[in-house]
C-alpha positions as CSV (number, residue, x, y, z in Angstrom):
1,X,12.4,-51.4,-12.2
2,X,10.0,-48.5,-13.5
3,X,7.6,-47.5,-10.6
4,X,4.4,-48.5,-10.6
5,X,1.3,-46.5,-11.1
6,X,-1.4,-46.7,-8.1
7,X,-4.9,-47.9,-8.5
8,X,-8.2,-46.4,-7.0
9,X,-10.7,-48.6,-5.1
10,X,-14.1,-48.7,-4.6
11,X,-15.2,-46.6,-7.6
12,X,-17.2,-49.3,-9.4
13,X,-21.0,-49.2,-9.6
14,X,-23.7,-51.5,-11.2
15,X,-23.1,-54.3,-8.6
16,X,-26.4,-55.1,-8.2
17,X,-25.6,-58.4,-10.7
18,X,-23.1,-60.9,-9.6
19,X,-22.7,-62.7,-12.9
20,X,-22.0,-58.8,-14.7
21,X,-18.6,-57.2,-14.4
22,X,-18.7,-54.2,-12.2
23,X,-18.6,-51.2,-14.6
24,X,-17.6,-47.2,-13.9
25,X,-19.7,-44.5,-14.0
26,X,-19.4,-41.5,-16.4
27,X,-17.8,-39.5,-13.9
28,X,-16.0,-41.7,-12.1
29,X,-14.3,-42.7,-15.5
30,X,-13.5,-39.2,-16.1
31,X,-12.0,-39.0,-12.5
32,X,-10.1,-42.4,-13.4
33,X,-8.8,-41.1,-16.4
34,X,-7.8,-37.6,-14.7
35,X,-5.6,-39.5,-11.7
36,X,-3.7,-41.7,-13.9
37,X,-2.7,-38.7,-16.3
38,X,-1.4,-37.0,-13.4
39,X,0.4,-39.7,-12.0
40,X,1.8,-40.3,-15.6
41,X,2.5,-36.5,-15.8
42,X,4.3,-37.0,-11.9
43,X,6.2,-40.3,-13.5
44,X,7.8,-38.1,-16.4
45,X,8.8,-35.4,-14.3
46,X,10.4,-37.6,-12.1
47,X,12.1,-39.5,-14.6
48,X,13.3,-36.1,-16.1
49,X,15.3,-35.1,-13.0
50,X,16.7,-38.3,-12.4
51,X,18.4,-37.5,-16.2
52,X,19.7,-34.2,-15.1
53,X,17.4,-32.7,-18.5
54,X,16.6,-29.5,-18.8
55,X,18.7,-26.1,-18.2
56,X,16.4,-24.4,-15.5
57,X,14.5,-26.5,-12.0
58,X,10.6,-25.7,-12.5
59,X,9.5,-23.3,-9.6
60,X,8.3,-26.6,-7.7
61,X,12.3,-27.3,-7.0
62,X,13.4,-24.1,-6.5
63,X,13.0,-23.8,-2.5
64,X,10.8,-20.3,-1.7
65,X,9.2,-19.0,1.7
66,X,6.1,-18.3,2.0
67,X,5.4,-14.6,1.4
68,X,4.7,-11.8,4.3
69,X,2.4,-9.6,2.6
70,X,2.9,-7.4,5.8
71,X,6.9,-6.9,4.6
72,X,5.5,-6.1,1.1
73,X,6.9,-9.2,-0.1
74,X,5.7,-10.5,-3.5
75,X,7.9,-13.0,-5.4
76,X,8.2,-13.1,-9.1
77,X,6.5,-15.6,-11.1
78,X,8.9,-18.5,-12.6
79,X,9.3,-17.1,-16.4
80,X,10.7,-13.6,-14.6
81,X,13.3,-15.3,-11.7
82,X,14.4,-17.3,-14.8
83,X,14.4,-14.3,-17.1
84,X,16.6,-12.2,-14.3
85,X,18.7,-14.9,-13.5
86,X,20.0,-15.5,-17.3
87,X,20.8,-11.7,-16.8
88,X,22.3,-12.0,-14.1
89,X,24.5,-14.3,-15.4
90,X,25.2,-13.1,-18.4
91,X,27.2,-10.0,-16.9
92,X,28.9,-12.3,-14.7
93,X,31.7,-12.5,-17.2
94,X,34.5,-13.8,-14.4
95,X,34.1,-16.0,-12.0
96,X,35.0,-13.7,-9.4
97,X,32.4,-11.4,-9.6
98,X,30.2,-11.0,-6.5
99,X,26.6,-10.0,-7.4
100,X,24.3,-8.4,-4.5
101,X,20.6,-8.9,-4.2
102,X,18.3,-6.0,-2.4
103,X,14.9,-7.2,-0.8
104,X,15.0,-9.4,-4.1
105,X,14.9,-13.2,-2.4
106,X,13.2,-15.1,-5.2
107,X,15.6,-14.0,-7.3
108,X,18.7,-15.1,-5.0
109,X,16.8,-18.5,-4.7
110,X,16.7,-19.1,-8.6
111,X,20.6,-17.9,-9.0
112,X,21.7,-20.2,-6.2
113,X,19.9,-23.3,-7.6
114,X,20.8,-22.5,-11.5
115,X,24.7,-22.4,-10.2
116,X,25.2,-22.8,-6.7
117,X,28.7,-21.6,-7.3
118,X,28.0,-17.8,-7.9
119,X,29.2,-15.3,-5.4
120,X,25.7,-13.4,-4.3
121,X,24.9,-11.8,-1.3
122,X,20.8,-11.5,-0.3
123,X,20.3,-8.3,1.8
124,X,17.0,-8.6,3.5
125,X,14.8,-7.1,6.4
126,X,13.2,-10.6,6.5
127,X,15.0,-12.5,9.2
128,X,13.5,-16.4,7.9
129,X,16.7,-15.9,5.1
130,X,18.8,-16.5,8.1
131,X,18.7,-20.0,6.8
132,X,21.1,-19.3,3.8
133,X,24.0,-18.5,6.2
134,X,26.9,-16.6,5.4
135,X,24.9,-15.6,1.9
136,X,22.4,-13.4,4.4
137,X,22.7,-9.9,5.5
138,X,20.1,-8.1,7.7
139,X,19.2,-5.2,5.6
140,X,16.6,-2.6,6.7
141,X,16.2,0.3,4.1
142,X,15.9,2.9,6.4
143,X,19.3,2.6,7.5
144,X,20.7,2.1,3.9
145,X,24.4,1.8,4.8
146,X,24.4,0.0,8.1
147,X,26.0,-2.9,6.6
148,X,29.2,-4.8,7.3
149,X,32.0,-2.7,6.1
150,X,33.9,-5.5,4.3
151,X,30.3,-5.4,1.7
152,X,31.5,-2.2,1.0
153,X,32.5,-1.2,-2.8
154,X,32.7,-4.9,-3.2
155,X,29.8,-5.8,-6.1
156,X,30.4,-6.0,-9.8
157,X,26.1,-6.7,-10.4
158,X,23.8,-4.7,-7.6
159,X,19.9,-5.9,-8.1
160,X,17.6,-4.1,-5.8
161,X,14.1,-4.7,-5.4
162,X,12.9,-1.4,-3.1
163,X,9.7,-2.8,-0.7
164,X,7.8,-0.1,-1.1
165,X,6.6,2.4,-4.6
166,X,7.9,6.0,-2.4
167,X,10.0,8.4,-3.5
168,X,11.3,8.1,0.2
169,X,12.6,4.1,0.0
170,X,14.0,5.0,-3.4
171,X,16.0,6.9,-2.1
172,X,17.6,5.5,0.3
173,X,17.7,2.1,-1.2
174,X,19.7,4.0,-4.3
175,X,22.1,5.0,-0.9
176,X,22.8,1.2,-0.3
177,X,23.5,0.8,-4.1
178,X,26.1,3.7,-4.2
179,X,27.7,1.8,-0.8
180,X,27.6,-1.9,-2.6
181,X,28.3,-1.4,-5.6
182,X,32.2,-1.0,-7.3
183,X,33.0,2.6,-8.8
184,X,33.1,3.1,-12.3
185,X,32.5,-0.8,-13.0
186,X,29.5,-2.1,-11.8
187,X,25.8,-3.2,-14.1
188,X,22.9,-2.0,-12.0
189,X,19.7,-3.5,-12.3
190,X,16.3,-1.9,-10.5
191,X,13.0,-3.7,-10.6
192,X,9.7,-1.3,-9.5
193,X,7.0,0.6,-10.1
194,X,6.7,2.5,-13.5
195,X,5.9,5.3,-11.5
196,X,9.6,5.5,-10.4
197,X,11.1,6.0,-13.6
198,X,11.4,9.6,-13.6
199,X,12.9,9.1,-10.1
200,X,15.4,5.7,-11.1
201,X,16.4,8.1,-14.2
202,X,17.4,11.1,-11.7
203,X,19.1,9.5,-9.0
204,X,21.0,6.1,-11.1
205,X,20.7,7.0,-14.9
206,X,18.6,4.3,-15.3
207,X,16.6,3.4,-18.6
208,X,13.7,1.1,-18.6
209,X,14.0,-2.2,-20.7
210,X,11.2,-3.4,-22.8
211,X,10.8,-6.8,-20.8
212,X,7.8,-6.6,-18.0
213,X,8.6,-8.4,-14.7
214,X,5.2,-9.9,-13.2
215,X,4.8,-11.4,-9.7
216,X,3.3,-14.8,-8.8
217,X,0.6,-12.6,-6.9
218,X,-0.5,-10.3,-9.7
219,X,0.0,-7.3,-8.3
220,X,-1.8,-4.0,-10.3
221,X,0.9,-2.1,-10.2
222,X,3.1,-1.9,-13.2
223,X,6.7,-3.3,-13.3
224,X,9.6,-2.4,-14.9
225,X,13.0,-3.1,-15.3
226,X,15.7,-0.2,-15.2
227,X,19.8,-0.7,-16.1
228,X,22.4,1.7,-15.9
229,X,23.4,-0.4,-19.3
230,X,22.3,-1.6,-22.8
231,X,21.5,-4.8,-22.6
232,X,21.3,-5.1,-26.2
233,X,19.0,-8.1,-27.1
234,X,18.2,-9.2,-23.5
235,X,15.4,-7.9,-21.7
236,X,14.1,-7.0,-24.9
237,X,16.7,-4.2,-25.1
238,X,16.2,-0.8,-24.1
239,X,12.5,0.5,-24.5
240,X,13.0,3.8,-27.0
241,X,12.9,7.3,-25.4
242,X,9.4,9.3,-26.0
């Protein structure tokens, strides 16, 4: 049985004249017309998860916390977590590749619910991720390689998201990337502040792609995305040196 569509009460004027019909206002039609779109909108959504359609959960499915502006925490908007997460997946060429997320939870969130399978680790300062279990490490970038020793040299895909634009956190988050990642073999991806390309080129040979992360929050600050690899047509490739 299809669900039925609620009514609204008590939105009738013009009673003053039993023998007429009660009829609606201008506006209240308008408000009418509004709710039941909505709730036909709601309907089709509903029915269209039911169905299993659709490749990607819309950003009202995939499960976020709230952000803690005081950590510098600012999640990406839906079209980037998607955009990352093909990425992500795309290099995961085996299933045994382990990918590890730095201070990047929106992303971790978006990989887990597109295939809940995939081997990723979330390293984060923010101890509310305590909730994914055995997925969560306690990560504090000023001590970029007090980590569990078995992490060590174990990731195939490294994603870091530094908290903060400073030469200083760049550093020592590139520290935790050199300890994660596996020698010789690993894609690295880097998402910050334009003004650390000179510095992501320096310390990880990174190149900036032409794709623009944005946040849910837009932030002023210009994104980019830097990879120690081509990415040919994804990410809108490599951007072309000046």
């Amino acid at each position: 049985m299809e669900p039925q569509l609620p009514t609204i009460k008590n939105v009738f004027v013009n009673e003053t004249d039993d023998d007429d019909p009660p009829a609606l206002s201008s506006h209240a039609l308008a408000a009418l017309k509004e709710f039941l779109e909505e709730q036909r909108q709601s309907l089709a959504n509903h029915e269209t998860a039911e169905n299993g359609e659709g490749t990607l959960e819309p950003e009202s499915e995939v499960a976020l916390v709230t952000e803690d502006w005081r950590l510098s925490q600012f999640w990406y908007d839906p079209e980037t977590a998607r955009t990352l997460s093909q990425e992500v997946l795309s290099l995961c060429s085996h299933s045994n590749y382990k990918v590890a997320c730095i201070a990047c939870p929106t992303l971790y969130a978006y990989l887990k619910k597109i295939d809940p399978n995939i081997s990723v680790q979330l390293l984060e300062y923010d101890k509310r991720f305590e909730q994914h279990g055995s997925d969560f490490t306690f990560y504090d970038y000023n001590q970029p390689e007090d980590l569990p020793l078995e992490l060590k040299h174990t990731y195939q895909v490294v994603i870091a998201d530094p908290p903060y634009l400073s030469k200083e956190c760049l550093e020592k988050v590139t520290q935790t990337i050199s300890f994660l990642a596996q020698p010789q073999e690993s894609h690295l991806l880097l998402l910050t502040g334009e003004v650390q390309r000179d510095k992501a080129a320096e310390l990880l040979g990174l190149r900036a792609c032409n794709f623009r992360p944005r946040h849910s929050s837009k932030l002023g600050n210009e994104f980019r995305v830097f990879t120690n690899y081509d990415p040919g047509e994804r990410l809108g490739g490599w951007e072309q040196e000046q």
